[in-house]
PDB file of the backbone (N, CA, C, O) and the ligand in Angstrom, with CONECT records:
HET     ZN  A 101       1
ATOM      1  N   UNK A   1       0.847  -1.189   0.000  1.00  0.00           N
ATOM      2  CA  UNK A   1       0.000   0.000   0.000  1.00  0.00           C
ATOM      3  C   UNK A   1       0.885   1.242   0.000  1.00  0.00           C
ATOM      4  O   UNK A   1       1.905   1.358   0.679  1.00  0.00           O
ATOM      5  N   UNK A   2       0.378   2.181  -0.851  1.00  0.00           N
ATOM      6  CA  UNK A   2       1.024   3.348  -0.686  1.00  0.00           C
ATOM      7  C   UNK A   2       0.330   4.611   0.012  1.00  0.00           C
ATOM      8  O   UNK A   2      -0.893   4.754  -0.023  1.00  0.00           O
ATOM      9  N   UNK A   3       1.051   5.375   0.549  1.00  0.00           N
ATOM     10  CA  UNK A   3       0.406   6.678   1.138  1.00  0.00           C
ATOM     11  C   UNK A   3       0.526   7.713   0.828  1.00  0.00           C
ATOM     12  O   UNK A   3       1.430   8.337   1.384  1.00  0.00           O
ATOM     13  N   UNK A   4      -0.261   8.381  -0.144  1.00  0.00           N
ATOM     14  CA  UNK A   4       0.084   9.531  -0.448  1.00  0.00           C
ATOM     15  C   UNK A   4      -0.287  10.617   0.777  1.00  0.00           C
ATOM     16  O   UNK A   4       0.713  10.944   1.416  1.00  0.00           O
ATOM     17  N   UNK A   5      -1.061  11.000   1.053  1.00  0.00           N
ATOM     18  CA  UNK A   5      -1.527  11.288   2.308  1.00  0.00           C
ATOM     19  C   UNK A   5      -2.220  11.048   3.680  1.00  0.00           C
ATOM     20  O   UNK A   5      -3.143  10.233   3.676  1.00  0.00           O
ATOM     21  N   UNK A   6      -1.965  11.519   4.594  1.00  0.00           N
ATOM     22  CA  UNK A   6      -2.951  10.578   5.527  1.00  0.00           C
ATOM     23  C   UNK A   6      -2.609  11.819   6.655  1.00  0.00           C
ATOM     24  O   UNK A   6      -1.637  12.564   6.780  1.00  0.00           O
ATOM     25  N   UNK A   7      -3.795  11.683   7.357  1.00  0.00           N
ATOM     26  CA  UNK A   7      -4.062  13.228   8.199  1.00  0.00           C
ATOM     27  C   UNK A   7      -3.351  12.970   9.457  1.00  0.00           C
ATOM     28  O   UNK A   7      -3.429  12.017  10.233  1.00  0.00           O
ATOM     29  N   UNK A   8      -2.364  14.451   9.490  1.00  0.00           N
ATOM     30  CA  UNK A   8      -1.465  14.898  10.536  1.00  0.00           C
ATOM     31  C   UNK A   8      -0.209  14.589  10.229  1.00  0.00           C
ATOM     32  O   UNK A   8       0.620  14.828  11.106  1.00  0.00           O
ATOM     33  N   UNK A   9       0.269  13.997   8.957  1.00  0.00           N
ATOM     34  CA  UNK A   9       1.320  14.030   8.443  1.00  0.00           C
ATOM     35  C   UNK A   9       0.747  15.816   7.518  1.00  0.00           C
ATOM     36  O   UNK A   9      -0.348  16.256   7.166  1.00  0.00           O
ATOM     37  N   UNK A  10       2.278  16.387   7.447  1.00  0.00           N
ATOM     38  CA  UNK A  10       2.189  17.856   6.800  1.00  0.00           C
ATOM     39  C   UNK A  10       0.732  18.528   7.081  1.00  0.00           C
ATOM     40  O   UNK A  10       0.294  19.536   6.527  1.00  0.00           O
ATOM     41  N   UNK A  11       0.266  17.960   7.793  1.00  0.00           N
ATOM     42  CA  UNK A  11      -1.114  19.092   8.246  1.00  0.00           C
ATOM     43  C   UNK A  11      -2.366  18.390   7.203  1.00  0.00           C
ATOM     44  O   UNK A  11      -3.261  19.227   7.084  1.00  0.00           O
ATOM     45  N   UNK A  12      -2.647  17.252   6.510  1.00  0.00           N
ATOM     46  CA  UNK A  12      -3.250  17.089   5.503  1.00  0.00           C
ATOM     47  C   UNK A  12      -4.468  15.987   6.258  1.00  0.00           C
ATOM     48  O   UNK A  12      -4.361  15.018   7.010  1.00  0.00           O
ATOM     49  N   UNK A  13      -5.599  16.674   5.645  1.00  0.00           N
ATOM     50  CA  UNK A  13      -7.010  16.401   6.347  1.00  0.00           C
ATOM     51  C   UNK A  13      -7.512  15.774   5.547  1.00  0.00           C
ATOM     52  O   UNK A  13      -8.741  15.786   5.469  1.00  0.00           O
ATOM     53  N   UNK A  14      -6.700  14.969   4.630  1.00  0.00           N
ATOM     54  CA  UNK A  14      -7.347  14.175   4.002  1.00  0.00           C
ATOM     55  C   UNK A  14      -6.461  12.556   3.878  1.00  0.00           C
ATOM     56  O   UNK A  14      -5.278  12.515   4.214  1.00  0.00           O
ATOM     57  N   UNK A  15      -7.039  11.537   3.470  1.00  0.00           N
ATOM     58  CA  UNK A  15      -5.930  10.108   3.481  1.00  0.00           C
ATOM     59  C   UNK A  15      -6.092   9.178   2.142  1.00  0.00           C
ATOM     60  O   UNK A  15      -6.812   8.195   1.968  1.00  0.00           O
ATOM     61  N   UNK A  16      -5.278   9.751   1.358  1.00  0.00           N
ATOM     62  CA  UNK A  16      -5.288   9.209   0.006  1.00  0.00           C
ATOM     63  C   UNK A  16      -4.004   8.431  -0.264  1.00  0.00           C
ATOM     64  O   UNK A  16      -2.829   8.797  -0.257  1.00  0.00           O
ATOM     65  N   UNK A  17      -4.641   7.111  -0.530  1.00  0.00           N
ATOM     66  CA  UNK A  17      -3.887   5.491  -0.642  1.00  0.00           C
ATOM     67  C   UNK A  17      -3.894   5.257  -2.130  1.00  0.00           C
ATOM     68  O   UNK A  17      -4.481   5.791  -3.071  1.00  0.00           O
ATOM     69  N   UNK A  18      -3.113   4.360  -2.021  1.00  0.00           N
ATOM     70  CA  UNK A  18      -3.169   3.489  -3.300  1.00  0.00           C
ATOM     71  C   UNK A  18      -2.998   1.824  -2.670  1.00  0.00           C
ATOM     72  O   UNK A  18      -2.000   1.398  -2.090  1.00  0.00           O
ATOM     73  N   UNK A  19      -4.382   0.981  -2.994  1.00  0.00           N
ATOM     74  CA  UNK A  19      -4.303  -0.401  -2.389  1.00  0.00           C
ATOM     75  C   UNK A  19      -4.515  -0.878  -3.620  1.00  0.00           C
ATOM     76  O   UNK A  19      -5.058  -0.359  -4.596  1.00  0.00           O
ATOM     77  N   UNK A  20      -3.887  -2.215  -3.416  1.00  0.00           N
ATOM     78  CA  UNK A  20      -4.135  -3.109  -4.675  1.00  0.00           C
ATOM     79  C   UNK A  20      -4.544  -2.629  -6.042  1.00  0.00           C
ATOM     80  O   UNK A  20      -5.063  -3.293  -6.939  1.00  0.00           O
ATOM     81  N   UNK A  21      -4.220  -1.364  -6.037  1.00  0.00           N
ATOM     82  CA  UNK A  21      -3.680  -1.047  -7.484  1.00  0.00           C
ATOM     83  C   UNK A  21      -4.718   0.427  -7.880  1.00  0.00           C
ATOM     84  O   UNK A  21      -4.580   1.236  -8.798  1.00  0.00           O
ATOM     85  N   UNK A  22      -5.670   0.367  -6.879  1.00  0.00           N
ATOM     86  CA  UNK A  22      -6.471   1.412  -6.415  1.00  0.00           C
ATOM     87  C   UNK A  22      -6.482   2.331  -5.974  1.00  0.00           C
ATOM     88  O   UNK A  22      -6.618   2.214  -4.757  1.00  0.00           O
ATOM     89  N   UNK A  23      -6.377   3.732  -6.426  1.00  0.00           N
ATOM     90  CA  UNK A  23      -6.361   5.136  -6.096  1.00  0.00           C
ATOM     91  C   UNK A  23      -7.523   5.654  -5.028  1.00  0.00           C
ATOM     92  O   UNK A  23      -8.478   6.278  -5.491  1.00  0.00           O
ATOM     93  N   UNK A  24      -7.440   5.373  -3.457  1.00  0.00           N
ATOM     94  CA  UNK A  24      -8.517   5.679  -2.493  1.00  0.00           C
ATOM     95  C   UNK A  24      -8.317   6.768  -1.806  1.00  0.00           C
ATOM     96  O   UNK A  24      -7.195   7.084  -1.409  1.00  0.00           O
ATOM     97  N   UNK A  25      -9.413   7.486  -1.580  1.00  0.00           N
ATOM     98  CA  UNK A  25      -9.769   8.522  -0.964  1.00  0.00           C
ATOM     99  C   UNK A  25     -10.737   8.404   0.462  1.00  0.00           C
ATOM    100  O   UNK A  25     -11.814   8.968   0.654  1.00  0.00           O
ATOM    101  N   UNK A  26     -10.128   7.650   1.229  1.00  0.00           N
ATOM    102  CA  UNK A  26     -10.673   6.704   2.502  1.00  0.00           C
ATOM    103  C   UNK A  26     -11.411   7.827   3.378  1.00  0.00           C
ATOM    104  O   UNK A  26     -10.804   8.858   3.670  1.00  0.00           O
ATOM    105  N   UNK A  27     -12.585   7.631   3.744  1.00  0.00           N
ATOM    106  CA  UNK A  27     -13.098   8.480   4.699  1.00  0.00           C
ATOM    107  C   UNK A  27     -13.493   9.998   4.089  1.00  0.00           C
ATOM    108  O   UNK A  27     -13.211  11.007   4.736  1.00  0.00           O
ATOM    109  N   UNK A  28     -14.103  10.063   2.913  1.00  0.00           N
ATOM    110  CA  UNK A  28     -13.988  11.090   1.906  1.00  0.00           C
ATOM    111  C   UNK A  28     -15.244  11.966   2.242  1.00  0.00           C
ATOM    112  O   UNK A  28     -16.313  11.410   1.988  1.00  0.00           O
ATOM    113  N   UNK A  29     -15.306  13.031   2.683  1.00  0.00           N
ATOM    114  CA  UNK A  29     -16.093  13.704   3.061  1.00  0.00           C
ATOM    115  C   UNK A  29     -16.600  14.561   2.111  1.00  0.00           C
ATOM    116  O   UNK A  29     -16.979  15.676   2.468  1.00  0.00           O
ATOM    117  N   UNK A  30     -16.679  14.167   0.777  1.00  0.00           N
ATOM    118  CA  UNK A  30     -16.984  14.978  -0.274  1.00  0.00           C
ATOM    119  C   UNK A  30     -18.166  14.119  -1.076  1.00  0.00           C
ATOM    120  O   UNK A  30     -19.216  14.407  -1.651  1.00  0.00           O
ATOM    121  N   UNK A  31     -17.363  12.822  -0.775  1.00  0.00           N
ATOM    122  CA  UNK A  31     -18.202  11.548  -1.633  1.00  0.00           C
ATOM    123  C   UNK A  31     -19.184  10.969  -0.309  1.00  0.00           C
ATOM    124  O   UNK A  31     -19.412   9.769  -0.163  1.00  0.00           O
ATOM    125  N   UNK A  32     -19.532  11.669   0.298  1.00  0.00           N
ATOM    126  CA  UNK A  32     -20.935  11.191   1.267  1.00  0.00           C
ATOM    127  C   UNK A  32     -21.745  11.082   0.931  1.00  0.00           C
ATOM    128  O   UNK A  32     -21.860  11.628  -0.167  1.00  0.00           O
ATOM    129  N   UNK A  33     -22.949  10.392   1.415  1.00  0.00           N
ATOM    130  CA  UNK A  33     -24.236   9.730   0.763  1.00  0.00           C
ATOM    131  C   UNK A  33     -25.114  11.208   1.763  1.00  0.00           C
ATOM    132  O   UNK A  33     -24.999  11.360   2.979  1.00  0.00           O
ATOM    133  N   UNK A  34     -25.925  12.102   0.841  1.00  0.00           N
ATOM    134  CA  UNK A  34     -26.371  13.264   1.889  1.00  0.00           C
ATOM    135  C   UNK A  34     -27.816  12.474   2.892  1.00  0.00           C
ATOM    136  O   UNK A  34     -28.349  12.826   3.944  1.00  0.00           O
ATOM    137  N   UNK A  35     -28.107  11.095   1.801  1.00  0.00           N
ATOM    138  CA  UNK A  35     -29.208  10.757   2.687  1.00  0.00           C
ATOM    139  C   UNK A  35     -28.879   9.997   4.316  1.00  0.00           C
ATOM    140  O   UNK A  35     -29.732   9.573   5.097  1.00  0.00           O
ATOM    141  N   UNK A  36     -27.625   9.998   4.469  1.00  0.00           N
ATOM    142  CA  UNK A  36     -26.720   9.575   5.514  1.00  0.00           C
ATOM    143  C   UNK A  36     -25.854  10.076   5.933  1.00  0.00           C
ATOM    144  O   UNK A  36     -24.745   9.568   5.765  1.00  0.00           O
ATOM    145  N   UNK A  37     -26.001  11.285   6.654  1.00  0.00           N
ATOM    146  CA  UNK A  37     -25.141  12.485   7.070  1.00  0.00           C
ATOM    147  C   UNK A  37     -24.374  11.943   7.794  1.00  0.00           C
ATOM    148  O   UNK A  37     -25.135  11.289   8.507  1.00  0.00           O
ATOM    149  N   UNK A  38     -23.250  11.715   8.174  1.00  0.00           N
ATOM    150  CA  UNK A  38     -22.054  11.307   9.190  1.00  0.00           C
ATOM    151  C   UNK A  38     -21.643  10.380   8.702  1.00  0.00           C
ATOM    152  O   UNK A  38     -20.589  10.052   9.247  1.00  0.00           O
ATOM    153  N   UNK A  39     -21.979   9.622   7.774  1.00  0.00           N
ATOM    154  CA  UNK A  39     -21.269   7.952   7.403  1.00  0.00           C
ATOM    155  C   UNK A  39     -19.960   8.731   6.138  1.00  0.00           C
ATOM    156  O   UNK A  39     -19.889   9.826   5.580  1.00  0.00           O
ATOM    157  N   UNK A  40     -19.287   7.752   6.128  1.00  0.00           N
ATOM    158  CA  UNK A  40     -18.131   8.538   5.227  1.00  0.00           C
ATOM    159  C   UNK A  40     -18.049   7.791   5.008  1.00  0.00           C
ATOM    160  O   UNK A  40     -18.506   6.852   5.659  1.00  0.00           O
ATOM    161  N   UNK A  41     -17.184   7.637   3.561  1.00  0.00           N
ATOM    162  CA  UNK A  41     -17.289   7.151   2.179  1.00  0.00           C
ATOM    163  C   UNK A  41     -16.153   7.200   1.609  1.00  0.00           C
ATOM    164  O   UNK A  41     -15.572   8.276   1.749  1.00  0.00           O
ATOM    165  N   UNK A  42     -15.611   6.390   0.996  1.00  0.00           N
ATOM    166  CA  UNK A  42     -14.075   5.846   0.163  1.00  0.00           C
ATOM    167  C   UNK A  42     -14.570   6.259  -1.369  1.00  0.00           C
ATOM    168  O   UNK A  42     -15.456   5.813  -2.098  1.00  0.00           O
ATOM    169  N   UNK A  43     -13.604   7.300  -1.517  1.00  0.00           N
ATOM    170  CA  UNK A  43     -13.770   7.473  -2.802  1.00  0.00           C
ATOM    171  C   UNK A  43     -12.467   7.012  -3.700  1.00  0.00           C
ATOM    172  O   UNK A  43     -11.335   7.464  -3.525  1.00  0.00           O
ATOM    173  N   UNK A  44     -12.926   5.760  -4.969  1.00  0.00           N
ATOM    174  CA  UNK A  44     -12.245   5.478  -5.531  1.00  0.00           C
ATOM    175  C   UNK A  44     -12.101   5.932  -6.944  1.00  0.00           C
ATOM    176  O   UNK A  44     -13.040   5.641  -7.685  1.00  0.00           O
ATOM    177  N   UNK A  45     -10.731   6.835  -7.642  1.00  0.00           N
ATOM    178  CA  UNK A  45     -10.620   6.940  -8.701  1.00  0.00           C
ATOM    179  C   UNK A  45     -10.126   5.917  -9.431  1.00  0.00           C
ATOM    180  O   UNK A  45      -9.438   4.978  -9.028  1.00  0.00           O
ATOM    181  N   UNK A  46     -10.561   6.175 -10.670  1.00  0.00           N
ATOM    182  CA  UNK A  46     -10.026   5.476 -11.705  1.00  0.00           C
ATOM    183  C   UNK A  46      -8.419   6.084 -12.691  1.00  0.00           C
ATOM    184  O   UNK A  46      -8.513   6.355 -13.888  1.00  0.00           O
ATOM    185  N   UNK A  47      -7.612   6.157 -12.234  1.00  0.00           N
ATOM    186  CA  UNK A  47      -6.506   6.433 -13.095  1.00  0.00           C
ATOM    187  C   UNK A  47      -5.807   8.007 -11.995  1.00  0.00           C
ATOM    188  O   UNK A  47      -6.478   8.521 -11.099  1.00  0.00           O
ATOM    189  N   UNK A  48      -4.921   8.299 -12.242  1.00  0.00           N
ATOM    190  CA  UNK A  48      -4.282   9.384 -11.512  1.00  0.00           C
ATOM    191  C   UNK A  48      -4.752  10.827 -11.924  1.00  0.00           C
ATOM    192  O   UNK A  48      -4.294  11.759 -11.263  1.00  0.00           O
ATOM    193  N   UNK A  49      -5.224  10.978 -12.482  1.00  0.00           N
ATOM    194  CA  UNK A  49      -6.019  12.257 -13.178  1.00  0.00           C
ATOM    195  C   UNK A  49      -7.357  12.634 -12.652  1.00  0.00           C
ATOM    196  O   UNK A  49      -7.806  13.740 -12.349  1.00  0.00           O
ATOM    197  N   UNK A  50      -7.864  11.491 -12.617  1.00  0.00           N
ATOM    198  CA  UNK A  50      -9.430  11.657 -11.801  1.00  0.00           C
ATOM    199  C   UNK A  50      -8.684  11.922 -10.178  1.00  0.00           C
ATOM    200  O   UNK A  50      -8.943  12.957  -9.564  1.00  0.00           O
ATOM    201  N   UNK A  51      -7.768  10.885  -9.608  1.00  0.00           N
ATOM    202  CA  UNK A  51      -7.584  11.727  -8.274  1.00  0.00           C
ATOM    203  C   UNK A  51      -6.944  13.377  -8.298  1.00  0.00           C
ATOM    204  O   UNK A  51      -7.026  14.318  -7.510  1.00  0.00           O
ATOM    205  N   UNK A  52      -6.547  13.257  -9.095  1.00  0.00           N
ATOM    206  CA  UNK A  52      -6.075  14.761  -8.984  1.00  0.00           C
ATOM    207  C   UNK A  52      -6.957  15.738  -8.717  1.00  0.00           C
ATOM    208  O   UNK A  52      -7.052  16.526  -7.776  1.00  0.00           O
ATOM    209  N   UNK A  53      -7.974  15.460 -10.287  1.00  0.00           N
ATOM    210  CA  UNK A  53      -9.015  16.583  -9.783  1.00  0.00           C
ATOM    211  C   UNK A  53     -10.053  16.409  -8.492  1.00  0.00           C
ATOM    212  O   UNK A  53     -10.750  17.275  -7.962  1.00  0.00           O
ATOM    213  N   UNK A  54      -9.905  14.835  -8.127  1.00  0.00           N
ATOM    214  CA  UNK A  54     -10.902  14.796  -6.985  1.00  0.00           C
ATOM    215  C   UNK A  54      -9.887  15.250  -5.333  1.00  0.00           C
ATOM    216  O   UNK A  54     -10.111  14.820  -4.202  1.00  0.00           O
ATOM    217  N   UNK A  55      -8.786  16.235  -5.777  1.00  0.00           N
ATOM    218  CA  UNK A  55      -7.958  16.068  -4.656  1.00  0.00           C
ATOM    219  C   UNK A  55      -8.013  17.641  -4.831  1.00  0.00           C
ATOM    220  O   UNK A  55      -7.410  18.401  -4.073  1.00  0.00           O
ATOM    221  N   UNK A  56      -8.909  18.127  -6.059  1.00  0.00           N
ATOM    222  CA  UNK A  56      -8.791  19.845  -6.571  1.00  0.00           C
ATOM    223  C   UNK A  56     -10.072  20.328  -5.134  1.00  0.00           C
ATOM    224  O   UNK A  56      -9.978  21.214  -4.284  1.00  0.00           O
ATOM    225  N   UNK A  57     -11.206  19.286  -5.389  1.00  0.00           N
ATOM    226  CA  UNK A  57     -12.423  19.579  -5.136  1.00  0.00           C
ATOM    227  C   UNK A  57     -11.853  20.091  -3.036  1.00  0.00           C
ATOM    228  O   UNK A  57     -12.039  21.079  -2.326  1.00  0.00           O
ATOM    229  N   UNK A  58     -11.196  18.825  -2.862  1.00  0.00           N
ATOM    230  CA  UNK A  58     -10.903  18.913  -1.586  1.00  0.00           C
ATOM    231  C   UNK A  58     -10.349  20.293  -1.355  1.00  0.00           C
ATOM    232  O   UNK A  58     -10.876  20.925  -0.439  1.00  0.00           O
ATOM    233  N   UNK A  59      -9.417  20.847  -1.999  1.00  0.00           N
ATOM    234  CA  UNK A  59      -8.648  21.977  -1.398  1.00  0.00           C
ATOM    235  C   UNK A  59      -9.879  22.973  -1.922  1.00  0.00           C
ATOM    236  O   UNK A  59      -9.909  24.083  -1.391  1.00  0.00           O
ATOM    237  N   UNK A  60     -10.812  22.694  -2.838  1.00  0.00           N
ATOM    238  CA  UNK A  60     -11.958  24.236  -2.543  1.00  0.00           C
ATOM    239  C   UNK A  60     -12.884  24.285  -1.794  1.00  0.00           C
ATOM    240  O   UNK A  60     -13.679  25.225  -1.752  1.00  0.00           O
ATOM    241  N   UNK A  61     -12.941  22.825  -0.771  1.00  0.00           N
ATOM    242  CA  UNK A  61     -13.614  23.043   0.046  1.00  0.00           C
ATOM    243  C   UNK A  61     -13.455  22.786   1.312  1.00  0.00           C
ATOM    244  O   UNK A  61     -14.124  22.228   2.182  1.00  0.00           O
ATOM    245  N   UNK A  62     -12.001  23.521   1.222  1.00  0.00           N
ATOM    246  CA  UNK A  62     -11.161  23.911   2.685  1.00  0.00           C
ATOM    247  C   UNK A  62     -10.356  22.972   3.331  1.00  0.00           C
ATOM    248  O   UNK A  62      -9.858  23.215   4.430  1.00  0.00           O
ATOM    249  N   UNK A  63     -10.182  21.886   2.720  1.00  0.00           N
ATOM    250  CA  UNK A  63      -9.344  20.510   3.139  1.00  0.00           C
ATOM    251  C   UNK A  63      -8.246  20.897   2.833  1.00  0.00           C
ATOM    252  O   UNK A  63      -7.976  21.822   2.066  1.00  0.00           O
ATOM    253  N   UNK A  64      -7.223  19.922   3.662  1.00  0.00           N
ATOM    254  CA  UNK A  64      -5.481  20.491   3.382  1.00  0.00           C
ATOM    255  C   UNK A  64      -5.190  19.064   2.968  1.00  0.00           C
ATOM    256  O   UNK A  64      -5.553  18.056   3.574  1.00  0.00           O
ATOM    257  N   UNK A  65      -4.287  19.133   1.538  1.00  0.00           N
ATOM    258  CA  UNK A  65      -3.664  18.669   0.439  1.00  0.00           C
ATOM    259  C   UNK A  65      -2.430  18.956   0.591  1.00  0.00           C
ATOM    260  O   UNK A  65      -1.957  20.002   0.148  1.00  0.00           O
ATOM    261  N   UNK A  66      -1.467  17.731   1.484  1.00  0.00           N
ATOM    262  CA  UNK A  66       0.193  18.583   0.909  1.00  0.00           C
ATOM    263  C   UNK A  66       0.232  18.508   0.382  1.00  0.00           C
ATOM    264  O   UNK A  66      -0.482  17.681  -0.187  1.00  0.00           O
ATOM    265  N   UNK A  67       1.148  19.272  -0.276  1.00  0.00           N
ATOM    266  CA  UNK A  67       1.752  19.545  -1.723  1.00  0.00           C
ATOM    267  C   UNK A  67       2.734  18.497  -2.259  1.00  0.00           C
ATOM    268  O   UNK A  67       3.202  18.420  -3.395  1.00  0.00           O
ATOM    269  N   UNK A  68       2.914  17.818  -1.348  1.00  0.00           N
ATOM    270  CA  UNK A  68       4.089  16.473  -1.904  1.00  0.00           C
ATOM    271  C   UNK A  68       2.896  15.401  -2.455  1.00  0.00           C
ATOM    272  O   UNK A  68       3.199  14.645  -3.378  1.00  0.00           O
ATOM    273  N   UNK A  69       1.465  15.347  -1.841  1.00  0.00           N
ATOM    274  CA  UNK A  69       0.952  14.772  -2.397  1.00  0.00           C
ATOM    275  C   UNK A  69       0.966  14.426  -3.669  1.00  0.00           C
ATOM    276  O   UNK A  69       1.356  13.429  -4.277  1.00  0.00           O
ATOM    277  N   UNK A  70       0.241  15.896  -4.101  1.00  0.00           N
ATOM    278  CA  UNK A  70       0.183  16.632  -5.374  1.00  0.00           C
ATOM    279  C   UNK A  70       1.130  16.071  -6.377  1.00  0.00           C
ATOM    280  O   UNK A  70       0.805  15.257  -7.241  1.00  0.00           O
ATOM    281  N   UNK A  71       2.306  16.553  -6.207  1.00  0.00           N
ATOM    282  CA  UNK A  71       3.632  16.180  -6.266  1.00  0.00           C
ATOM    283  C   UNK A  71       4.088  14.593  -6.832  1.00  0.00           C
ATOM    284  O   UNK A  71       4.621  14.463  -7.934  1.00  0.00           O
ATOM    285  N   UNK A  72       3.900  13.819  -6.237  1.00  0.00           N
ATOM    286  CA  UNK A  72       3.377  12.338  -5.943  1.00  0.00           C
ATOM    287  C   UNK A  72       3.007  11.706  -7.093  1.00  0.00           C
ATOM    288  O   UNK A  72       3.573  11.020  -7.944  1.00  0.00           O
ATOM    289  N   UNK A  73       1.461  12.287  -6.813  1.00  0.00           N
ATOM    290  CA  UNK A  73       0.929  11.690  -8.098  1.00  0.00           C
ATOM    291  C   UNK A  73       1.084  11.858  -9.389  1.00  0.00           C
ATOM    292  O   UNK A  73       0.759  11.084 -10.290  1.00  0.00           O
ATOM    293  N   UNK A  74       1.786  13.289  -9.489  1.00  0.00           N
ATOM    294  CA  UNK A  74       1.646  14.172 -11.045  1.00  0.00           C
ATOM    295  C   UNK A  74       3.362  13.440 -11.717  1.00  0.00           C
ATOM    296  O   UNK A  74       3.712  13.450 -12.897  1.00  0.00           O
ATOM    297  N   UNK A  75       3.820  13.113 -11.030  1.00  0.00           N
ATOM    298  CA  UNK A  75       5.429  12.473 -11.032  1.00  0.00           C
ATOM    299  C   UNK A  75       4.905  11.080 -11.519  1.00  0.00           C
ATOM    300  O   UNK A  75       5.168  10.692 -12.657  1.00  0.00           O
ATOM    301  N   UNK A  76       4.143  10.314 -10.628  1.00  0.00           N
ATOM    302  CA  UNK A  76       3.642   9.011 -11.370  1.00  0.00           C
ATOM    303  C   UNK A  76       3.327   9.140 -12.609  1.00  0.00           C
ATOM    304  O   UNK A  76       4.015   8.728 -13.543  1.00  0.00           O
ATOM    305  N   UNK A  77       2.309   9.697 -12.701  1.00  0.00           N
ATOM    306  CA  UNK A  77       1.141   9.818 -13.618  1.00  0.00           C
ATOM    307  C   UNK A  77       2.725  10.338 -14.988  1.00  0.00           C
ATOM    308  O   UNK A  77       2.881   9.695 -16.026  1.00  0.00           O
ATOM    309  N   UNK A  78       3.390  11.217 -14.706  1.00  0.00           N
ATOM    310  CA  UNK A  78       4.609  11.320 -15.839  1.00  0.00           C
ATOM    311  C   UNK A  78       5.164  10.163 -16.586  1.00  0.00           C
ATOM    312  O   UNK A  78       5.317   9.913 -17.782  1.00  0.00           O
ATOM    313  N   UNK A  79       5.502   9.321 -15.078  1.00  0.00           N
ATOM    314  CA  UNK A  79       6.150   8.245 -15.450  1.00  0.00           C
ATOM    315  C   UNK A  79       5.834   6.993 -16.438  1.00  0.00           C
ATOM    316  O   UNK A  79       6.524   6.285 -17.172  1.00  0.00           O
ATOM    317  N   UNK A  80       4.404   7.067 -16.087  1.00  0.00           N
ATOM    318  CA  UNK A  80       3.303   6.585 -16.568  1.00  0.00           C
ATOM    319  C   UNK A  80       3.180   6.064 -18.138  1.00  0.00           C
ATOM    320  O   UNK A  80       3.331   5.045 -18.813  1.00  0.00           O
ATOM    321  N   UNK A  81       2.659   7.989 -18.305  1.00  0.00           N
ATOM    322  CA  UNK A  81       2.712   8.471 -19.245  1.00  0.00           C
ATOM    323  C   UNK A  81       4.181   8.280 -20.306  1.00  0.00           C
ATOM    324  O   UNK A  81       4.075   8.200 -21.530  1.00  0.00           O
ATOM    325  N   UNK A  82       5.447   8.233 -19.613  1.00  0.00           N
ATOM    326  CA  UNK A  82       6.374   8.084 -20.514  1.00  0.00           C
ATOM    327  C   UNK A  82       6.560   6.501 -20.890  1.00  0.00           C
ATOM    328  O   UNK A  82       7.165   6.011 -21.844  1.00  0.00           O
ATOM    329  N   UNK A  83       5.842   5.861 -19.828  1.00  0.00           N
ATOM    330  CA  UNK A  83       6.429   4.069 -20.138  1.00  0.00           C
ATOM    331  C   UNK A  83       5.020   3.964 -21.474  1.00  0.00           C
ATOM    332  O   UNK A  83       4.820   2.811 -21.856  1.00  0.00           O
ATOM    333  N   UNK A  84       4.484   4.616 -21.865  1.00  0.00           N
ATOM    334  CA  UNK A  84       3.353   3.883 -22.830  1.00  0.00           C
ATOM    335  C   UNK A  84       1.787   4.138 -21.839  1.00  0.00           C
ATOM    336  O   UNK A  84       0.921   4.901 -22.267  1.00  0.00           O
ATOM    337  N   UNK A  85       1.635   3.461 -20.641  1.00  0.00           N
ATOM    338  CA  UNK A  85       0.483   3.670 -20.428  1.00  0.00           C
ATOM    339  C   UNK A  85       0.025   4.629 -19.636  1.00  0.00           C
ATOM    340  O   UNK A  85       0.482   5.613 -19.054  1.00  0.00           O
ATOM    341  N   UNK A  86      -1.248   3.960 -19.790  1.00  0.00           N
ATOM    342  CA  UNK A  86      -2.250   5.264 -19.646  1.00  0.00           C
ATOM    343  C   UNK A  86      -3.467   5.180 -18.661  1.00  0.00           C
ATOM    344  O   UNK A  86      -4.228   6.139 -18.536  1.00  0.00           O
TER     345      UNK A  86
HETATM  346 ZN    ZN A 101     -12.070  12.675  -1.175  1.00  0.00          ZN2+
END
């Protein structure tokens, strides 16, 4: 498992993994069900791009994103991008 973030490391209020090959957004307070106020919700992207922007939504609505996160993924997602896939 990898950690891109996880809260109280660099101040970041949010905990975004990568498990079994899966880009998670564990405990995602964005992706809540509104008919179930307090239950929290794993939000899973599909590919490093969708987390990105689902990591945009977080910082406009006041969540802290280190920046190594950021960082992190956009470096993968390069690497990615240079081996062929996608
Ligand atoms: Zn989230």
């Amino acid at each position: 498992m990898t950690i891109y973030a996880t809260p109280d490391r660099d101040g970041s209020t949010v905990r975004v993994i990568r498990r079994d090959g899966h880009l998670e957004c564990v405990n995602c307070r964005i992706e809540n069900d509104p008919e179930w106020p307090g239950e929290r919700f794993t939000f899973e992207a599909y590919g490093i791009p969708a987390m990105l922007d689902h990591l945009d939504l977080h910082v406009a609505v006041g969540d802290i994103v280190p920046p190594t996160a950021f960082a992190r993924l956009r470096h993968e997602h390069r690497d990615n991008l240079e081996a062929g896939n996608r």
